[in-house]
C-alpha positions in Angstrom: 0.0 0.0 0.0 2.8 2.4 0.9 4.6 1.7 -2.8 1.8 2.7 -4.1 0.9 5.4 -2.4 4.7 6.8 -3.4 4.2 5.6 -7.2 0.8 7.6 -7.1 2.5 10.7 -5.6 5.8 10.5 -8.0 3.1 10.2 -10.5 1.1 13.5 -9.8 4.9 15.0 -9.3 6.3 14.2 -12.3 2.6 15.2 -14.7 2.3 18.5 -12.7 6.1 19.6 -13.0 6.2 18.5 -17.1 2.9 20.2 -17.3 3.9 23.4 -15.6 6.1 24.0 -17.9 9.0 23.4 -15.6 12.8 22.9 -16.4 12.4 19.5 -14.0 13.3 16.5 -16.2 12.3 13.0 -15.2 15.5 11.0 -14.1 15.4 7.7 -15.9 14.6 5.3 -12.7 11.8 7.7 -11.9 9.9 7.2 -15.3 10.4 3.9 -15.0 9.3 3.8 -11.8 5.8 5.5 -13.3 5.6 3.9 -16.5 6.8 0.4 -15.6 5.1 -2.8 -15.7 1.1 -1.0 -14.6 1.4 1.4 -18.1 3.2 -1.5 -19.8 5.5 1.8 -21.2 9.2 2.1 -21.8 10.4 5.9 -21.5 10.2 6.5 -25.4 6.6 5.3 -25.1 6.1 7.3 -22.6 7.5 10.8 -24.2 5.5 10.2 -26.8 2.4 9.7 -24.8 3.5 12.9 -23.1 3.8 14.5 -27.0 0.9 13.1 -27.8 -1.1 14.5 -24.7 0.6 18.3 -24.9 -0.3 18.1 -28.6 -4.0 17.1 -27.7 -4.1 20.4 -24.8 -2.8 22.4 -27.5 -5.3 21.9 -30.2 -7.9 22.0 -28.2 -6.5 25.4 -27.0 -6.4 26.8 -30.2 -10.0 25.3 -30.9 -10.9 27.5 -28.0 -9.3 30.5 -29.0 -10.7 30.2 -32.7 -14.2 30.4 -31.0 -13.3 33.6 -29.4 -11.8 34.9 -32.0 -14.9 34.2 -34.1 -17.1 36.0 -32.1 -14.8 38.8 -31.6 -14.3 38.7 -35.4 -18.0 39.6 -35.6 -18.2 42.3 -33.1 -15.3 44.1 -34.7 -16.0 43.9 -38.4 -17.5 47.3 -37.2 -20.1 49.1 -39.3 -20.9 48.8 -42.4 -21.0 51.7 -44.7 -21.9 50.0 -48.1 -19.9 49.2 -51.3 -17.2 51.5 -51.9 -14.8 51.9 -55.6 -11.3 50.9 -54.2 -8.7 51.6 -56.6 -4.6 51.6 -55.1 -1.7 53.5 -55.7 2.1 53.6 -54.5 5.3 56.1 -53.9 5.8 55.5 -57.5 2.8 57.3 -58.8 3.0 59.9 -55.5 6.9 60.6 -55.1 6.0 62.9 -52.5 5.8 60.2 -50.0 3.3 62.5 -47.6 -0.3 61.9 -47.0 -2.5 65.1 -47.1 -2.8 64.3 -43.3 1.6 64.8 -43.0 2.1 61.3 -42.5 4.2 58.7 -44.3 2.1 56.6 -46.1 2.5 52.3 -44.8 1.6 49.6 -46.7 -1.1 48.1 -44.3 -2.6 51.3 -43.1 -2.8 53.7 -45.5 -5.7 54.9 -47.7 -6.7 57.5 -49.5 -10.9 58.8 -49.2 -13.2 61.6 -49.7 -13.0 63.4 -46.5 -16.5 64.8 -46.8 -17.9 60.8 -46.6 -14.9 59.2 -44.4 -12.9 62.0 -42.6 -9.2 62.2 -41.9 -8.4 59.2 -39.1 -11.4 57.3 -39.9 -10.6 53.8 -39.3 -11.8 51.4 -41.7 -12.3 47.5 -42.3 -12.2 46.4 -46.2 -14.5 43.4 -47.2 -13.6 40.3 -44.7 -9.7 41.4 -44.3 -8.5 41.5 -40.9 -6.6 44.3 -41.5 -7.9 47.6 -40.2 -6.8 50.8 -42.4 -6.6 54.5 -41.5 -8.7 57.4 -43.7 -4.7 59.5 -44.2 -4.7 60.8 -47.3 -7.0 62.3 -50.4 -6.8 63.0 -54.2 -8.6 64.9 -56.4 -9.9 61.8 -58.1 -11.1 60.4 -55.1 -14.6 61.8 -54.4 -17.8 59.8 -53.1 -17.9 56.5 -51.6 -14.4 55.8 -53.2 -11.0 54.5 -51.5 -7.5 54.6 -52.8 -5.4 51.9 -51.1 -1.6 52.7 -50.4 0.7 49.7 -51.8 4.4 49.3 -52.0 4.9 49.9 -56.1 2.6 50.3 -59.0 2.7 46.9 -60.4 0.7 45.9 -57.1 -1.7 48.9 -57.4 -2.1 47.8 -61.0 -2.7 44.2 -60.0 -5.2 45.2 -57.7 -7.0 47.1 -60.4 -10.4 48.1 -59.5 -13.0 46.6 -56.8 -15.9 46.7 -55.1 -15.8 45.8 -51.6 -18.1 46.5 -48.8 -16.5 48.6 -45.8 -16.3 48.7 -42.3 -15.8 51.9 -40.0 -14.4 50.4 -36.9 -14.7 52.3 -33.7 -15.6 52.0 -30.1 -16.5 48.1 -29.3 -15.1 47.1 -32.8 -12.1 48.5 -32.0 -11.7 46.9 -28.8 -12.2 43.7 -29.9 -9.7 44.1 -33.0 -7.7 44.5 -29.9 -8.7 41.5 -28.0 -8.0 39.4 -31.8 -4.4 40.9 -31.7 -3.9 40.0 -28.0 -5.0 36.6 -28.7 -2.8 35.7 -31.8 -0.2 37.8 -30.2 -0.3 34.7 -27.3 -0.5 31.7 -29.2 2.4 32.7 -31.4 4.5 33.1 -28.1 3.2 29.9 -26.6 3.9 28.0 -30.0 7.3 30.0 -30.4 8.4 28.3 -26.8 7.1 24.9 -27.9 9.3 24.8 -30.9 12.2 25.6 -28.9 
């Protein structure tokens, strides 16, 4: 009763410190002492149990996550504003390299609107991207419900061509669940980056 009593309790030691994270390594008489003859395991079985099992906690993790981020997704796709014309354009068309606003145009952030129907700092979703753009810059071309997206050369802004996509002003909740979204993936990739290590 006493042995197993200790087995049990080396047991729940050895689980809890792998599980934590810890930098404890299993000696190997001590996984032998857990995975001998009752789990019919050698240690190799048994690291690959203990694979298998982080593997399991992991996807189901990210299973979890995707669900938030899903219903995040939907509170900060943000407010729709209808189908606008979105054309693009680079530094190679607008050597200047200013927006009207003063800043530097980014790849990413940047687009050009009417200011009249999506003023200077408007934040903006377009279609289903995840990326969230900023209202920085106009043109004299660029009047109604139409967007000009900032790209790195013209042979990207010609690729892009013309389109038609529905946009998104994201503000207030929207915003802080874009947020929320970042913090999220911002996590897993740590967490993943210290698995692969």
């Amino acid at each position: 009763m006493i042995n197993k009593i200790k087995k049990v309790t080396l047991v729940a030691f050895v689980f809890s410190a792998l599980m934590a994270g810890s930098t404890y390594a299993a000696t190997q008489a001590e996984v032998d002492k857990v995975t001998g003859p009752a789990f019919g395991l050698n240690a190799d079985q048994y690291e690959t149990t203990l694979d298998s099992y982080k593997q399991q906690q992991e996807a189901e993790l990210v299973a979890k996550e995707d669900a938030e981020i899903a219903a995040l997704r939907e509170a900060a796709k943000g407010r729709s504003v209808g189908k606008f014309k979105a054309y693009a354009y680079s530094h190679d068309c607008d050597p200047s390299n200013i927006t009207k606003s003063g800043t530097t145009p980014v790849v990413g952030r940047t687009i050009a609107a009417d200011w009249s129907v999506l003023p200077r700092g408007t934040r903006v979703r377009i279609g289903n991207s995840d990326t969230i753009y900023v209202v920085e810059d106009t043109g004299g071309n660029i009047k109604g419900k139409t967007i000009d997206i900032y790209m790195n050369n013209d042979s990207e802004a010609r690729a892009h061509g013309v389109r038609y996509p529905e946009l998104y002003i994201v503000e207030g909740d929207a915003k802080e669940a874009q947020q929320k979204i970042d913090a999220i993936l911002a996590r897993r990739a740590e967490r993943q980056a210290g698995q692969n290590q």
